[in-house]
C-alpha positions in Angstrom: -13.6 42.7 -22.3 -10.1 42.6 -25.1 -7.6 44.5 -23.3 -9.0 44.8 -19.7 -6.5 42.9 -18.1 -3.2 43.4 -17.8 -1.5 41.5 -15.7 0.2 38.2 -16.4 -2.4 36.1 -13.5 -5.1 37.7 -14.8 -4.4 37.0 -18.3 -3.7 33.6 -17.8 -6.6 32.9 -15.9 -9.6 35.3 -18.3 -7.5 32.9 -21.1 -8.6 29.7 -19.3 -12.1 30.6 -18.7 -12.9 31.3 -22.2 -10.9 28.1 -23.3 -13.0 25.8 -21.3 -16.0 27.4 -22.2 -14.9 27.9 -26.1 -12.9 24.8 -26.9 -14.8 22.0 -29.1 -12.1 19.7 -30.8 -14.8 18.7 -33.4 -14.5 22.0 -34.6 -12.4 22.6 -37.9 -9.1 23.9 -37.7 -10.1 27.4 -39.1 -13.7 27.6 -37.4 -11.6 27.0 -34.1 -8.8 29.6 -35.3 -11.8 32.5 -36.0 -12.7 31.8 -32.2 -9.4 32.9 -31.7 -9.5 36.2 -33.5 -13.0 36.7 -32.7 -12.0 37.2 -28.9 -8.9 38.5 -29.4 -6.5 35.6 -28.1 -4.8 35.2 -31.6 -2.6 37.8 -31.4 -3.2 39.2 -27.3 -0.5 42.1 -27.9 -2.6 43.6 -31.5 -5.2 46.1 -31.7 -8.8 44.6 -31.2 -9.5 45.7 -34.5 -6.6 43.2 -36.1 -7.5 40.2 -33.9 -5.6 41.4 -31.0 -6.3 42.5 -27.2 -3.9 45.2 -26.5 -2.3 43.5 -24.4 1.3 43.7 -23.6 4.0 42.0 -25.7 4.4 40.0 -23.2 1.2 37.8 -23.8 1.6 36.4 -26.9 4.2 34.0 -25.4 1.9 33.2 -22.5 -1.0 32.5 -24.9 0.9 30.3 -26.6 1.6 28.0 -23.2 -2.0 28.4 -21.7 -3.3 27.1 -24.9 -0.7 24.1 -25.1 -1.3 23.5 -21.8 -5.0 22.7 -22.2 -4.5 21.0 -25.3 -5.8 23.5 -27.6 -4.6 24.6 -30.9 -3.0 28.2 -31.7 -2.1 30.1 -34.8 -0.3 28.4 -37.8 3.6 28.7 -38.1 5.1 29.8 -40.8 6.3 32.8 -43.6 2.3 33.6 -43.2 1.6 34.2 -39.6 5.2 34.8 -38.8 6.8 37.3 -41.5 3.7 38.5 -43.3 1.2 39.1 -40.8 3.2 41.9 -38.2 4.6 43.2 -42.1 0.6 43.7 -43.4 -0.4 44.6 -39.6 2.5 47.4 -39.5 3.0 49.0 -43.1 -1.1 48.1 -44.1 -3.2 50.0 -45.9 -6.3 48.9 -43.8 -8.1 47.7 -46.9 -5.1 45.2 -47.1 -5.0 44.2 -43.5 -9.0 44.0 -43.7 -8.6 41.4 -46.6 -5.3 39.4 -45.3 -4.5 39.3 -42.0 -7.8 37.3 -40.4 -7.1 35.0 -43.2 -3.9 34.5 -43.0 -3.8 33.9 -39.0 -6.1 31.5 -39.4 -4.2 29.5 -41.8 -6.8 30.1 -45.0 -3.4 31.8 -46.7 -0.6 29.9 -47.3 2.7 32.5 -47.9 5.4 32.5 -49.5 8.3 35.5 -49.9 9.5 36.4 -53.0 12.2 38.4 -52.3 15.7 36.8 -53.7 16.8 37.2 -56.9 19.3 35.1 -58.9 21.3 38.3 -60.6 21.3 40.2 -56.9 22.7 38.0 -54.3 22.7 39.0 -50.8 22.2 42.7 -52.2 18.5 42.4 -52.4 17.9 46.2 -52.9 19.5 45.2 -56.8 17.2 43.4 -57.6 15.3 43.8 -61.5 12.0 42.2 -61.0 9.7 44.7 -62.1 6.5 45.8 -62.3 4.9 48.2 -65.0 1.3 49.8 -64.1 -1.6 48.8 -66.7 -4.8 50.2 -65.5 -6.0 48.8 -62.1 -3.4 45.9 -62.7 0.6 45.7 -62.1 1.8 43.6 -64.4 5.5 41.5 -62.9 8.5 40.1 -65.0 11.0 38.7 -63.7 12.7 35.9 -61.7 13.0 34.7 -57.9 14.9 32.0 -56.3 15.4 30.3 -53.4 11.2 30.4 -52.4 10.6 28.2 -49.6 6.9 26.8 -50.2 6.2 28.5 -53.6 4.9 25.0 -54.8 1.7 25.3 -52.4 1.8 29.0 -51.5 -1.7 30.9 -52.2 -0.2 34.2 -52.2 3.2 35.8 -52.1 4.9 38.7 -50.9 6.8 39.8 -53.8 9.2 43.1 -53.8 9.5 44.5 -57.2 11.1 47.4 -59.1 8.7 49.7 -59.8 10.7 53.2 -60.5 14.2 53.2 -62.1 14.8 56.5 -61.8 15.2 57.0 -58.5 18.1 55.3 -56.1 17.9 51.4 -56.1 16.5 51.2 -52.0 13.8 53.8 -53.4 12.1 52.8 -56.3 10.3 48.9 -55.0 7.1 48.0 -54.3 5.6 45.3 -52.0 2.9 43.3 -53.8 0.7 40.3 -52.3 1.0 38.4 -55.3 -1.8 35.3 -56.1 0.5 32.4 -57.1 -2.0 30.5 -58.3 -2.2 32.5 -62.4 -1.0 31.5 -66.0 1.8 34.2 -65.5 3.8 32.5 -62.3 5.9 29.5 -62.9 7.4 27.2 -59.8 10.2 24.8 -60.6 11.6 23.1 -57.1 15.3 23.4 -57.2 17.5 20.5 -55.9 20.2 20.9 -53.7 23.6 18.9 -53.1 22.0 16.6 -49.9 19.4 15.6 -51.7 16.6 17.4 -51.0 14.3 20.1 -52.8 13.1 22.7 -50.0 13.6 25.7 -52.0 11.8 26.8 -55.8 13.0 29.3 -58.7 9.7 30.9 -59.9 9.5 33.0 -63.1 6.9 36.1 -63.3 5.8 36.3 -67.2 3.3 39.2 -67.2 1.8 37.9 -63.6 -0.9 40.3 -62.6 -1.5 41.8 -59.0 -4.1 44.3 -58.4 -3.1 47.8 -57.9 -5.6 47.5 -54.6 -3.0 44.6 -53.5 -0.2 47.0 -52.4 1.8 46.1 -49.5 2.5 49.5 -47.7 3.2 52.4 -50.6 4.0 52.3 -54.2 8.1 52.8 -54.5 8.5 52.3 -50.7 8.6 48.7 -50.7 12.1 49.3 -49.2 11.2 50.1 -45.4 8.4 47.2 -46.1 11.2 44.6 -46.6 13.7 45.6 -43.9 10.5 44.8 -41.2 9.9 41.6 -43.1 13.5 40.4 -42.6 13.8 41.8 -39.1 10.9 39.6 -37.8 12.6 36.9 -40.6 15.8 36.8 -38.2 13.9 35.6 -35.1 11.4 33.0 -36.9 13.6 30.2 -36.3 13.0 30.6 -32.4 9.2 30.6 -32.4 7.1 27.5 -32.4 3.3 26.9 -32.3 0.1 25.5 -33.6 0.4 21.4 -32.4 -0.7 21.1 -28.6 1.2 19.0 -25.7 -1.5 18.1 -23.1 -2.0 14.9 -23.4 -2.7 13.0 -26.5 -5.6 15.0 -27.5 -8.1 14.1 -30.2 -10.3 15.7 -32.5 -10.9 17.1 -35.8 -9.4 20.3 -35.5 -6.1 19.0 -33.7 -5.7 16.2 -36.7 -5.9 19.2 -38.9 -3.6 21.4 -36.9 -0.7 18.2 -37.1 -1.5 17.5 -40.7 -1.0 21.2 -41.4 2.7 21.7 -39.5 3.8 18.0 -41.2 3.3 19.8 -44.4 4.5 23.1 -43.1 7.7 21.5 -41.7 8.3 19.1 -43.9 10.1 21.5 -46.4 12.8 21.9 -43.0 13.0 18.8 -42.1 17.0 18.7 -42.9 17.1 22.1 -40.3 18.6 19.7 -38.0 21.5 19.0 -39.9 21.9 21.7 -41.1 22.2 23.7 -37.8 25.3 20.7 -37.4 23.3 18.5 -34.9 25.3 19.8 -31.9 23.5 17.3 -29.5 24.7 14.3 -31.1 28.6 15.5 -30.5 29.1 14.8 -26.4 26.6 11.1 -26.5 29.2 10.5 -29.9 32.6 12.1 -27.8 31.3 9.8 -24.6 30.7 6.4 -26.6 33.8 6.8 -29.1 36.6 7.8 -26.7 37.5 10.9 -28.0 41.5 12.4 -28.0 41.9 15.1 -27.1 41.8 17.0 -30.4 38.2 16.0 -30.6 37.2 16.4 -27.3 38.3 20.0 -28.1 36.2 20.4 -31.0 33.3 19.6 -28.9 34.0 21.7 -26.5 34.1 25.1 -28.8 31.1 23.7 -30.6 29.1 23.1 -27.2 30.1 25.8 -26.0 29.4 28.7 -29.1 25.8 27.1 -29.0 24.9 27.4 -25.4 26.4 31.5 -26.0 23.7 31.7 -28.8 20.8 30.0 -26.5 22.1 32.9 -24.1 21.4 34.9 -27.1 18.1 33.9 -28.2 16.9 34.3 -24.3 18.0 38.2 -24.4 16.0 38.2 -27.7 12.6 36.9 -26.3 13.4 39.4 -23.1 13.7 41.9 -25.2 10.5 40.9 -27.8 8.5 40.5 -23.8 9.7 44.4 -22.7 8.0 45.4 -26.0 10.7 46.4 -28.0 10.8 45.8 -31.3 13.1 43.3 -33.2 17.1 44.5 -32.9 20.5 43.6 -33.5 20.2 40.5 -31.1 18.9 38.7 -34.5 22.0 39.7 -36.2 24.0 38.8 -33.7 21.7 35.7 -33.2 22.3 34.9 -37.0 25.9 35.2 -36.6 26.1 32.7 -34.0 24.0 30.0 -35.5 26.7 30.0 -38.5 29.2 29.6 -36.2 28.0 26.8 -34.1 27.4 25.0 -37.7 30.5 25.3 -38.5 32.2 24.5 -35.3 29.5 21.5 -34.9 31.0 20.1 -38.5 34.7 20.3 -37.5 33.9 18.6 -34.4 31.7 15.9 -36.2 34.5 15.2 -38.8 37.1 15.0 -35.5 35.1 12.5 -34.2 34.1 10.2 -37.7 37.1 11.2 -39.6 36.7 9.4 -42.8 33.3 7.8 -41.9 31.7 11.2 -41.9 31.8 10.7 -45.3 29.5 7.9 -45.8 26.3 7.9 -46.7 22.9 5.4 -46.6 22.1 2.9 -44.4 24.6 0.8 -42.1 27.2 4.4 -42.8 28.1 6.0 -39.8 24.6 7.8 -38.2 23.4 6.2 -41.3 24.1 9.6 -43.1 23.0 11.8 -40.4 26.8 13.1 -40.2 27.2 13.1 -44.2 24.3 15.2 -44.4 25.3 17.8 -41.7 28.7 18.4 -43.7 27.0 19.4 -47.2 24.0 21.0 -45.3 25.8 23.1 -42.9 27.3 25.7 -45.6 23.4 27.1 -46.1 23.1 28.3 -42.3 26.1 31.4 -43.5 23.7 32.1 -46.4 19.9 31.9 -45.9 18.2 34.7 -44.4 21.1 37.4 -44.7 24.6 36.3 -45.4 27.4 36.3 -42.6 28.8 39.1 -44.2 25.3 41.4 -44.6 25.0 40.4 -40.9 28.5 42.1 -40.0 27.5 45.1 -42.1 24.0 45.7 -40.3 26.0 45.6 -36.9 28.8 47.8 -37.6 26.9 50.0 -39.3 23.5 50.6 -36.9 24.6 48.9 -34.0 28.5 50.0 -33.2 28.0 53.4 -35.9 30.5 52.5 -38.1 30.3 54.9 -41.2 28.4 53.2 -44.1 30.9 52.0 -47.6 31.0 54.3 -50.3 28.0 53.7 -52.7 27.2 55.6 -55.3 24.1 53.1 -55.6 22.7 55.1 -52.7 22.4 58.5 -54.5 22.5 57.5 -58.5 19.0 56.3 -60.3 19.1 52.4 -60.4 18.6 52.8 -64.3 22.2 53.4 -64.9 23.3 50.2 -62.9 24.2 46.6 -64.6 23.3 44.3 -62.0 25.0 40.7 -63.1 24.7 41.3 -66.7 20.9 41.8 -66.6 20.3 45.4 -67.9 17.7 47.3 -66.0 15.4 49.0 -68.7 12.2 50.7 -67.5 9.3 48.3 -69.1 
């Protein structure tokens, strides 16, 4: 029965009975994933009603092994299961979660978030996106950038002005856009190491349904902040492919040919993070001075501090408490291990760090780390929007003067776009 044990033995063990008595690899990937829902295992920690067990916190994480373990398959990675799902499961309405959430745990959704804005920057609460009501329709103009996925999304969750006559943080609206219309354009934008993760899209008179409301109308604010609080911890989690053995079957072919496609958009992450492992093999085999052997031992060290991190995150995620200033904090440190980790790499290369292209030094690997590292400071929150949410909610630092808090958003100019009610 969902929710009738509680205890971490017992758990684990109800979990393996109904594995070995559910699991069929012939299965497809989502006929196996609505197993999962069905008895509750997707998401242990939910309400039964959404899929869940009411469980503890604590059992997603052991789910996630017991099912590895066996060589089953879990729950998809990605913007979908990992940002969109707790958003819809928290902020609903129920007819929304009733028409997302099973669909998009099982992987039947593909998400993307359309949230950034060219003319706003890190201050996403500026943004001029908007949205003007036309019967049961909302109909969206505007512009987005920096959309992981947008090129094979199904749906996105878009924030979008909807009242300019109220304070900027008061007057957006959380849609669940379909991506898929005449009015939503994706162009894949390239960046300076070569590859195209990220997309602009334009919104000319794209429709959502006024049934397709994430949350409320005009409080798409409070909708957002729990979007990009579970947004700081997603680089942490990992699911979906199995480890047991080398296990066969339709649904676990399915399961690896959906994370090569999910992942394949990150697959310069690496780099980008500064490849800290390859700096004590590199310091070892190159006979580092002592300059370099320096570097690498800031750069080592900063990243084992934010490991330490990440472990007091997942402690805290197991107690049940929701996600806090350990993903600032975590954020934070990831910029400065990429930063440290290029300095070191550039000690240890010198010029050669500059090379690129097979038979160059790493054959590029290094290159690539030095123009991908400068992203880690920006996406998901900038190092300085990170400083602000700690001093501000964490040590209770007074906010800046604003009078964007208090004025209506109509009499802003937010990067020369003017911000005219449609």
């Amino acid at each position: 029965m969902p929710g009738a044990a509680h205890d971490a033995d017992e758990v684990r063990d109800e979990l393996g009975a109904w594995v070995l008595a559910a699991w069929d690899p012939e299965l497809s990937l989502e006929a196996w994933r609505e197993r999962l829902c069905d008895a509750g295992w997707m998401r242990p920690s939910w309400p039964t009603r959404w899929c869940g067990r009411d469980l503890p916190s604590w059992a997603g994480d052991l789910v996630d092994r017991v099912l590895a373990d066996a060589g089953a398959v879990g729950g998809p990675d990605g913007v979908g299961a990992h940002l969109v799902a707790p958003t819809v499961l928290e902020h609903g309405p129920d007819e929304v979660r009733e028409r997302l959430l099973r669909r998009t745990l099982t992987g039947a959704l593909r998400w993307c978030q359309l949230f950034s804005e060219p003319g706003a920057g890190s201050d996403l609460a500026g943004l001029t996106t908007h949205a003007r009501r036309d019967g049961d329709e909302w109909v969206v103009r505007g512009q987005k950038v920096w959309t992981t996925s947008a090129h094979h999304a199904d749906v996105g969750l878009l924030l979008a002005r909807t009242n300019w006559d109220v304070p900027k943080h008061e007057g957006i609206t959380c849609f669940a856009l379909e991506m898929r219309q005449p009015g939503v354009e994706v162009r894949p934008l390239r960046q300076m190491n070569g590859h195209a993760s990220f997309n602009e899209v334009f919104l000319d008179d794209a429709r959502v349904g006024i049934d397709d409301v994430i949350g409320e109308v005009d409080r798409g604010w409070q909708v957002a902040m729990t979007t990009l609080a579970h947004e700081r911890r997603l680089a942490s989690l990992t699911r979906g492919v199995p480890r047991a053995g080398e296990p066969t079957g339709r649904v676990v072919r399915e399961a690896i040919e959906e994370s090569l496609r999910a992942s394949e958009p990150y697959r310069w992450y690496p780099q980008r993070a500064g490849r800290v492992d390859l700096l004590v093999p590199l310091a070892s085999s190159r006979g580092a001075d002592a300059t370099a052997r320096d570097a690498v031992t800031v750069a080592v060290a900063t990243h084992r501090v934010g490991q330490l991190t990440s472990r007091r995150a997942a402690a805290a995620r197991a107690a049940g408490r929701s996600p806090g200033p350990e993903g600032s904090i975590g954020k934070l440190t990831s910029s400065e291990v990429a930063r440290r980790a290029a300095v070191a790499h550039t000690r240890l290369a010198g010029a050669q760090a500059l090379l690129d292209g097979p038979g160059s030094h790493l054959d590029g690997v290094v290159a690539e780390v030095l123009v991908s590292v400068p992203a880690v400071s920006i996406a998901g929150g900038t190092d300085e929007i990170q400083r602000t949410i700690l001093a501000e909610r964490v040590l209770g630092l007074p906010k800046e003067p604003e009078d964007a808090r208090t004025l209506p958003f109509r009499s802003f100019r937010t990067s020369g776009a003017t911000p005219e009610a449609p």
